[in-house]
mmCIF file as Biopython writes it, N, C-alpha, C and O atoms, coordinates in Angstrom:
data_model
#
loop_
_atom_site.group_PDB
_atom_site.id
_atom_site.type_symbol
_atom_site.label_atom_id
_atom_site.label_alt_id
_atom_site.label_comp_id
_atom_site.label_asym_id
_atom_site.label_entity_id
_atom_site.label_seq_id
_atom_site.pdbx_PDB_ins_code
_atom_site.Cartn_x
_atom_site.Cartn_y
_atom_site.Cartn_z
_atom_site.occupancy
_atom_site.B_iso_or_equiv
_atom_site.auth_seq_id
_atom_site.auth_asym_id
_atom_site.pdbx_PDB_model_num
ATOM 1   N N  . UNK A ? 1  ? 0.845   -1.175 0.000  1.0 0.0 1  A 1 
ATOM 2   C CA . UNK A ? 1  ? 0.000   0.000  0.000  1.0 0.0 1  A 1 
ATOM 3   C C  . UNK A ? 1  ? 0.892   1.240  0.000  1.0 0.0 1  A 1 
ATOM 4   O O  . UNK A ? 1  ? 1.951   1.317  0.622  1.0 0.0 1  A 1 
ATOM 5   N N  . UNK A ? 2  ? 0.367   2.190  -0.749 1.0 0.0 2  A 1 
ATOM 6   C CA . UNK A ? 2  ? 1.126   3.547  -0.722 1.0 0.0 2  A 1 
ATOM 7   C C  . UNK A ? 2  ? 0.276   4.202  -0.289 1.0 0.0 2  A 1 
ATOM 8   O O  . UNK A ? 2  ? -0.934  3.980  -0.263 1.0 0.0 2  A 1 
ATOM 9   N N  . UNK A ? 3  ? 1.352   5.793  0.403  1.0 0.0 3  A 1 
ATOM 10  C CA . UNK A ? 3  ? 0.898   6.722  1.088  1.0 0.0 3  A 1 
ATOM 11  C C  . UNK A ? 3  ? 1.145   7.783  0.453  1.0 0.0 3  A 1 
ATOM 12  O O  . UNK A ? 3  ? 2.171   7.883  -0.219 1.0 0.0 3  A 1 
ATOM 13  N N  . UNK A ? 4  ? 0.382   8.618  0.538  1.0 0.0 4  A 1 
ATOM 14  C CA . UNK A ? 4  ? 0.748   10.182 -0.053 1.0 0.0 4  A 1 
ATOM 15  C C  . UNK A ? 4  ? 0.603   11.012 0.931  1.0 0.0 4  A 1 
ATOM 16  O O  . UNK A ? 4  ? -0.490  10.952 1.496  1.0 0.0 4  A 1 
ATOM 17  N N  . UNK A ? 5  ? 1.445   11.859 1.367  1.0 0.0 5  A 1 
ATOM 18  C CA . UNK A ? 5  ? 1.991   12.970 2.338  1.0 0.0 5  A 1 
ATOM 19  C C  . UNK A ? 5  ? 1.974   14.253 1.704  1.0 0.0 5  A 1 
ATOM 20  O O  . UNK A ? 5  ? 2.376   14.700 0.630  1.0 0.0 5  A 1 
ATOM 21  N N  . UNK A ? 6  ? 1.254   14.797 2.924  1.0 0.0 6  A 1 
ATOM 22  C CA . UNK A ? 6  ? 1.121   16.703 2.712  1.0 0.0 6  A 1 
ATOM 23  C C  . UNK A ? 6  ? 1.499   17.111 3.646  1.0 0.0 6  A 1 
ATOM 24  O O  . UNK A ? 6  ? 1.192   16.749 4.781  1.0 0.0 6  A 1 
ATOM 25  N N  . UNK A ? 7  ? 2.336   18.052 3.292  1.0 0.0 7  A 1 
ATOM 26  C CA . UNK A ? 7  ? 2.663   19.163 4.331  1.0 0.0 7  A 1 
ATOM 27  C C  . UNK A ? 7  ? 2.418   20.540 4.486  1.0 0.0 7  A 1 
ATOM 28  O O  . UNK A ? 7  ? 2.593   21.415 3.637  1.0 0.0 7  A 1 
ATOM 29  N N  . UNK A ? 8  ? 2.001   20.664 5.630  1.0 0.0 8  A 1 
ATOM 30  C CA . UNK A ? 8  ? 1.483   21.945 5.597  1.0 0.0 8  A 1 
ATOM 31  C C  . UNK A ? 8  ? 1.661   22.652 6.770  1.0 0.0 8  A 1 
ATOM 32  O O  . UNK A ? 8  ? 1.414   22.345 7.937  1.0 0.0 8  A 1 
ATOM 33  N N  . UNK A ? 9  ? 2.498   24.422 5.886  1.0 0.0 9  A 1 
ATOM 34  C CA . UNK A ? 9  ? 2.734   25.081 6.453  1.0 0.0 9  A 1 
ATOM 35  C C  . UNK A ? 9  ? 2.057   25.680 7.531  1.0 0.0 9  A 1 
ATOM 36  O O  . UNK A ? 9  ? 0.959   26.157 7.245  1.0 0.0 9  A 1 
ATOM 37  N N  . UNK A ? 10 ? 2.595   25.820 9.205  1.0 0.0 10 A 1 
ATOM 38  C CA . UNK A ? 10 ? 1.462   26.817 9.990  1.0 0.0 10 A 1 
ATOM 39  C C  . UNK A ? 10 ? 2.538   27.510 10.389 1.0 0.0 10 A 1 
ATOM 40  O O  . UNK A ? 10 ? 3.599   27.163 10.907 1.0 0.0 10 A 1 
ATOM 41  N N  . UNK A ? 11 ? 1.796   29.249 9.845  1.0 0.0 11 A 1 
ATOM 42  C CA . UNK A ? 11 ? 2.220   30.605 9.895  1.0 0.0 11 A 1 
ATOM 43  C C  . UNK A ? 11 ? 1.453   30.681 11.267 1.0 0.0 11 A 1 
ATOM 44  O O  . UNK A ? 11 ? 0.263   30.553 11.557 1.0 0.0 11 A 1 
ATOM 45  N N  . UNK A ? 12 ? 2.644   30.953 12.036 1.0 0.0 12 A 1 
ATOM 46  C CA . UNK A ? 12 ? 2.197   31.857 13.758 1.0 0.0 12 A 1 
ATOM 47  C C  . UNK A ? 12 ? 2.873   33.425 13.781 1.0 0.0 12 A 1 
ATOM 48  O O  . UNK A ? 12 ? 3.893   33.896 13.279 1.0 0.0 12 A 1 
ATOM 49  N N  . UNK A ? 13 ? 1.994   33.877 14.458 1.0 0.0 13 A 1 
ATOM 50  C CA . UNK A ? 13 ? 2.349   35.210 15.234 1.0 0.0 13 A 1 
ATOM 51  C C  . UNK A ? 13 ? 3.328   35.149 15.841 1.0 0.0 13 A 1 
ATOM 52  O O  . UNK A ? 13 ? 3.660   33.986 16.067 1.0 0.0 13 A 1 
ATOM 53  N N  . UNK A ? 14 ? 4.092   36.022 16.299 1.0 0.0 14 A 1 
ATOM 54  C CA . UNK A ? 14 ? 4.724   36.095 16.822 1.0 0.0 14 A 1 
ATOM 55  C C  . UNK A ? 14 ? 4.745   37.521 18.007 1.0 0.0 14 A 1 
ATOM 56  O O  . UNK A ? 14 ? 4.766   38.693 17.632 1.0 0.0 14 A 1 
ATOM 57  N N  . UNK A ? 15 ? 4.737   37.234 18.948 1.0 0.0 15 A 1 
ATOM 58  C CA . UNK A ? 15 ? 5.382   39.173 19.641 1.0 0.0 15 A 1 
ATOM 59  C C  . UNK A ? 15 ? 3.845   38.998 20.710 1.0 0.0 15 A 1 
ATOM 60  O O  . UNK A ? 15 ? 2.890   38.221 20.741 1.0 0.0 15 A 1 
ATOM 61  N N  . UNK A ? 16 ? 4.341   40.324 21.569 1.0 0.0 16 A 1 
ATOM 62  C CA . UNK A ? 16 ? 3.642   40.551 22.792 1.0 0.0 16 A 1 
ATOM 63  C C  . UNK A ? 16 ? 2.319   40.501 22.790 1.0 0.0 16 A 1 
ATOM 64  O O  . UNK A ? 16 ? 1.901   40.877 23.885 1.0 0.0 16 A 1 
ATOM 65  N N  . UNK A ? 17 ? 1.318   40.156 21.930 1.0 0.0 17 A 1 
ATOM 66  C CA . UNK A ? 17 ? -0.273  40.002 21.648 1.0 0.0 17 A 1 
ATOM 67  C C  . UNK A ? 17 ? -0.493  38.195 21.265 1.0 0.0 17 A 1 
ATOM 68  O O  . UNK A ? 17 ? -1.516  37.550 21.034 1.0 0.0 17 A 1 
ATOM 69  N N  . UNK A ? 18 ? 0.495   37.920 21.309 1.0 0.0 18 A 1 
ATOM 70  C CA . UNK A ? 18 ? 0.502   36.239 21.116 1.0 0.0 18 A 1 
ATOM 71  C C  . UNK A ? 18 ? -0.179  35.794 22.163 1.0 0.0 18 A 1 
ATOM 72  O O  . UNK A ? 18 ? 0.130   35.995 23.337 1.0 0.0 18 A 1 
ATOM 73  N N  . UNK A ? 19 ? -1.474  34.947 21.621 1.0 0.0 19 A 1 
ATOM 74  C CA . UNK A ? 19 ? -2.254  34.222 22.986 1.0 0.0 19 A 1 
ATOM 75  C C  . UNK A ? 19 ? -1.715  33.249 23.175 1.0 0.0 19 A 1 
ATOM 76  O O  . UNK A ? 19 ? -0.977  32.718 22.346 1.0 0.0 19 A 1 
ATOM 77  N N  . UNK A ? 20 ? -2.015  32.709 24.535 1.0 0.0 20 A 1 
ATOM 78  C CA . UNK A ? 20 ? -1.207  31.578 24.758 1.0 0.0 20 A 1 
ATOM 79  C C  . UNK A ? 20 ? -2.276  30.407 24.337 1.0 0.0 20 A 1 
ATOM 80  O O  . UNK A ? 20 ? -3.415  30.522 24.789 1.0 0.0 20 A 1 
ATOM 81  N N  . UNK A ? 21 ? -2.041  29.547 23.689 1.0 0.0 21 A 1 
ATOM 82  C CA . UNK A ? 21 ? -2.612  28.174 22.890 1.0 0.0 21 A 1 
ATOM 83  C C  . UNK A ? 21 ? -2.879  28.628 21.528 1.0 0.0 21 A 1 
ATOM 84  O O  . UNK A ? 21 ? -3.071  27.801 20.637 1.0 0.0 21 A 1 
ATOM 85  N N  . UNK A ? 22 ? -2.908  30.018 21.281 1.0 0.0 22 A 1 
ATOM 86  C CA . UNK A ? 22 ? -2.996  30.684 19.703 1.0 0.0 22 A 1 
ATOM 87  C C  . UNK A ? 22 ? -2.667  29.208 18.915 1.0 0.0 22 A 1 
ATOM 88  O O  . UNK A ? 22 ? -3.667  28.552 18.622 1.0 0.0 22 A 1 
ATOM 89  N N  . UNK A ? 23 ? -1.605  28.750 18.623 1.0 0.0 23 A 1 
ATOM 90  C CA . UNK A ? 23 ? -0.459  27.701 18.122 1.0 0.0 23 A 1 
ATOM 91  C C  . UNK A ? 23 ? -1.368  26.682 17.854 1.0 0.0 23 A 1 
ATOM 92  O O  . UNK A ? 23 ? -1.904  26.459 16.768 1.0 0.0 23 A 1 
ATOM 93  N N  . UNK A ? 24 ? -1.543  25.952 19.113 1.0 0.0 24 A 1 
ATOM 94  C CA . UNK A ? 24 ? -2.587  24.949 18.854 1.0 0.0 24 A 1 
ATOM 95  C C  . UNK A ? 24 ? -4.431  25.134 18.361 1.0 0.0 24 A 1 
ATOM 96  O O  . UNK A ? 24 ? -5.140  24.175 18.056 1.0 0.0 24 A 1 
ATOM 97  N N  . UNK A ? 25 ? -4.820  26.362 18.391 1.0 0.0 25 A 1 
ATOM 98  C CA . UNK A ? 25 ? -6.143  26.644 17.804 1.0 0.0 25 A 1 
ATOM 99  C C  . UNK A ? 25 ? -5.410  26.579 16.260 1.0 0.0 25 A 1 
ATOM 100 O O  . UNK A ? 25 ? -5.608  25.596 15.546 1.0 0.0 25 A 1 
ATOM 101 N N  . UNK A ? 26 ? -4.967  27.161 16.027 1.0 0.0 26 A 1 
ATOM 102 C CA . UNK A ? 26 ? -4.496  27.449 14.466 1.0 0.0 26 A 1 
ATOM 103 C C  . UNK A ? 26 ? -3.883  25.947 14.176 1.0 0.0 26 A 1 
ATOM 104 O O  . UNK A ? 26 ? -3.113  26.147 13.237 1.0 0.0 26 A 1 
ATOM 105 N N  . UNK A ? 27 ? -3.839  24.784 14.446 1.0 0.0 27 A 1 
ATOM 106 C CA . UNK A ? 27 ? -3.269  23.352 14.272 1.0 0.0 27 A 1 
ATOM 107 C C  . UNK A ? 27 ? -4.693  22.666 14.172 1.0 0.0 27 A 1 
ATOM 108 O O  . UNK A ? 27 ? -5.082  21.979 13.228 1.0 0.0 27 A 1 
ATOM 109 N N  . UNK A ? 28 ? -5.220  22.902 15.031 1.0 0.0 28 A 1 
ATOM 110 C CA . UNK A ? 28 ? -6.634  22.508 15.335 1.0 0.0 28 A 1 
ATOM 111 C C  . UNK A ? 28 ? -7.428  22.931 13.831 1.0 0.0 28 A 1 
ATOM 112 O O  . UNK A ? 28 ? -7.733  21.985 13.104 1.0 0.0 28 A 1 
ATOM 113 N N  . UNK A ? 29 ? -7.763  24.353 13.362 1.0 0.0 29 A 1 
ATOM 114 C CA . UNK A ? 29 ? -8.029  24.499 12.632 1.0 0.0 29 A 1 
ATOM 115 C C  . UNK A ? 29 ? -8.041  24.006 11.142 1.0 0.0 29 A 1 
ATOM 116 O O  . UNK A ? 29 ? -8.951  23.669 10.385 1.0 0.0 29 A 1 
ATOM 117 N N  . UNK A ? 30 ? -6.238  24.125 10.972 1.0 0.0 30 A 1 
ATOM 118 C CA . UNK A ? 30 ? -5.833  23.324 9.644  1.0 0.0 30 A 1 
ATOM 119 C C  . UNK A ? 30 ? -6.362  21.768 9.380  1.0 0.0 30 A 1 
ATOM 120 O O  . UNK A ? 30 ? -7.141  21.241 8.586  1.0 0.0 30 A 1 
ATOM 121 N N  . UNK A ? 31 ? -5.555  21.340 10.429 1.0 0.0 31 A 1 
ATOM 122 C CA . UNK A ? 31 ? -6.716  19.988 10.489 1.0 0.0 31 A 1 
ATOM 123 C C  . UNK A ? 31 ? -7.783  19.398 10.324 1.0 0.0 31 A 1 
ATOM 124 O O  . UNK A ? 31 ? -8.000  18.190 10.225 1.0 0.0 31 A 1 
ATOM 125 N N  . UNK A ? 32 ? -8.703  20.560 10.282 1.0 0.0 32 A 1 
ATOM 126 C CA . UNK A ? 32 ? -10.221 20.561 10.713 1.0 0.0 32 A 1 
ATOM 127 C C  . UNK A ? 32 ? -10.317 20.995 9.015  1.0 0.0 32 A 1 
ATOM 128 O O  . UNK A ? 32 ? -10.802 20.103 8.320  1.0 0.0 32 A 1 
ATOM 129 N N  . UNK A ? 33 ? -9.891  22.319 8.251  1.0 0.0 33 A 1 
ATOM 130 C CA . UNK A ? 33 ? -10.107 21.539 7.201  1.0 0.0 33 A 1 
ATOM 131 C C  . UNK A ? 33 ? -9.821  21.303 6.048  1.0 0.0 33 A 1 
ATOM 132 O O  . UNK A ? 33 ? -10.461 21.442 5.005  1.0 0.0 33 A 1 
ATOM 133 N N  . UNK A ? 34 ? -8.258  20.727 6.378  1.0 0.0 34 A 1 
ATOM 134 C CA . UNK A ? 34 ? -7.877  19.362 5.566  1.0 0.0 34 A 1 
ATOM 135 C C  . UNK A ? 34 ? -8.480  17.516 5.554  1.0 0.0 34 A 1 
ATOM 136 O O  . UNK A ? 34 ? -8.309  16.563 4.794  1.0 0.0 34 A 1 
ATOM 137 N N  . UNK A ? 35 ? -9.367  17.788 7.083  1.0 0.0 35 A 1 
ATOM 138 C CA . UNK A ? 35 ? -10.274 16.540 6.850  1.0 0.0 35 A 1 
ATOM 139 C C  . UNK A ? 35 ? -11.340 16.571 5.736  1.0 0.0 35 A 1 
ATOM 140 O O  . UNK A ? 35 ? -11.637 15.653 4.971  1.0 0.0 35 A 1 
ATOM 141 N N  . UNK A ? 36 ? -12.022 18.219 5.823  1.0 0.0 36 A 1 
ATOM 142 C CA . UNK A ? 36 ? -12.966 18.207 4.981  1.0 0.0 36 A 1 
ATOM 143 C C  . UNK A ? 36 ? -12.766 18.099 3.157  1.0 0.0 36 A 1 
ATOM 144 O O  . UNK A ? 36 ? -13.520 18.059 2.185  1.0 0.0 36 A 1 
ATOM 145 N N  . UNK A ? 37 ? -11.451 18.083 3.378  1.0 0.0 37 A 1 
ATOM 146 C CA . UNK A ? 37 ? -11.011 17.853 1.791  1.0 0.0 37 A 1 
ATOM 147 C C  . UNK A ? 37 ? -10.267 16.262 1.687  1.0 0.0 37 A 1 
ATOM 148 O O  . UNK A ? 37 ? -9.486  15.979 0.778  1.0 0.0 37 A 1 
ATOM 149 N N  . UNK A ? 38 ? -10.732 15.120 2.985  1.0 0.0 38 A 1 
ATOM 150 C CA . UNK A ? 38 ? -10.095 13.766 2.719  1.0 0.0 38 A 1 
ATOM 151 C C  . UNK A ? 38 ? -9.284  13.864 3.386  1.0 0.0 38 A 1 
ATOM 152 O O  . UNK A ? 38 ? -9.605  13.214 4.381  1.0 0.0 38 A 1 
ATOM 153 N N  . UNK A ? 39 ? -8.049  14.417 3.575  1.0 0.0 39 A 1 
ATOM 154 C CA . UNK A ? 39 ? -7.116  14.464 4.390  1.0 0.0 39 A 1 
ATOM 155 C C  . UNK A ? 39 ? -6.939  13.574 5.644  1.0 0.0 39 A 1 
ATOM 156 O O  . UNK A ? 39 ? -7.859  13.743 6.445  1.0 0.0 39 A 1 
ATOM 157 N N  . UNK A ? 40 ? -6.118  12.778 5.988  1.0 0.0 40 A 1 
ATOM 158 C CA . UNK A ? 40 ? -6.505  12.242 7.740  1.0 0.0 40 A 1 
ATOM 159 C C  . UNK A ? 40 ? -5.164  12.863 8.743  1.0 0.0 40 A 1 
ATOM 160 O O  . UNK A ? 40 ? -4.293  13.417 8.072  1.0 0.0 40 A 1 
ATOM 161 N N  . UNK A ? 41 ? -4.963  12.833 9.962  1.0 0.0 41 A 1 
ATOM 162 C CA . UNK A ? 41 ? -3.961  13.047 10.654 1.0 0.0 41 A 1 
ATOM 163 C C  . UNK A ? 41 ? -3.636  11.547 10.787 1.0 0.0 41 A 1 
ATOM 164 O O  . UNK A ? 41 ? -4.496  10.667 10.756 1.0 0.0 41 A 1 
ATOM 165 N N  . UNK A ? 42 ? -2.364  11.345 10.933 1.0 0.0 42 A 1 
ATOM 166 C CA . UNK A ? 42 ? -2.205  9.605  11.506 1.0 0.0 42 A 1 
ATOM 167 C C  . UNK A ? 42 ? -1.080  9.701  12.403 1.0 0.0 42 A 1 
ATOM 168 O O  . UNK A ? 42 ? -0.673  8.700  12.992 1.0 0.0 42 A 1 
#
């Protein structure tokens, strides 16, 4: 069986207005939807 791999860039903020978990909402997000286009996390 073959696999096909995507990678994908996550652009963060950076500097004194940075929320803290910002990082992981914006991971959360991408994820959320690259499933809706097939995508899986594994």
């Amino acid at each position: 069986m073959k696999y096909e791999y995507k990678f994908v860039e996550v652009a963060l903020r950076r500097g004194i207005k940075t929320r803290l978990g910002e990082a992981f909402n914006r991971c959360k997000e991408i994820i959320i939807e690259e499933a809706s286009n097939g995508w899986r996390l594994k």
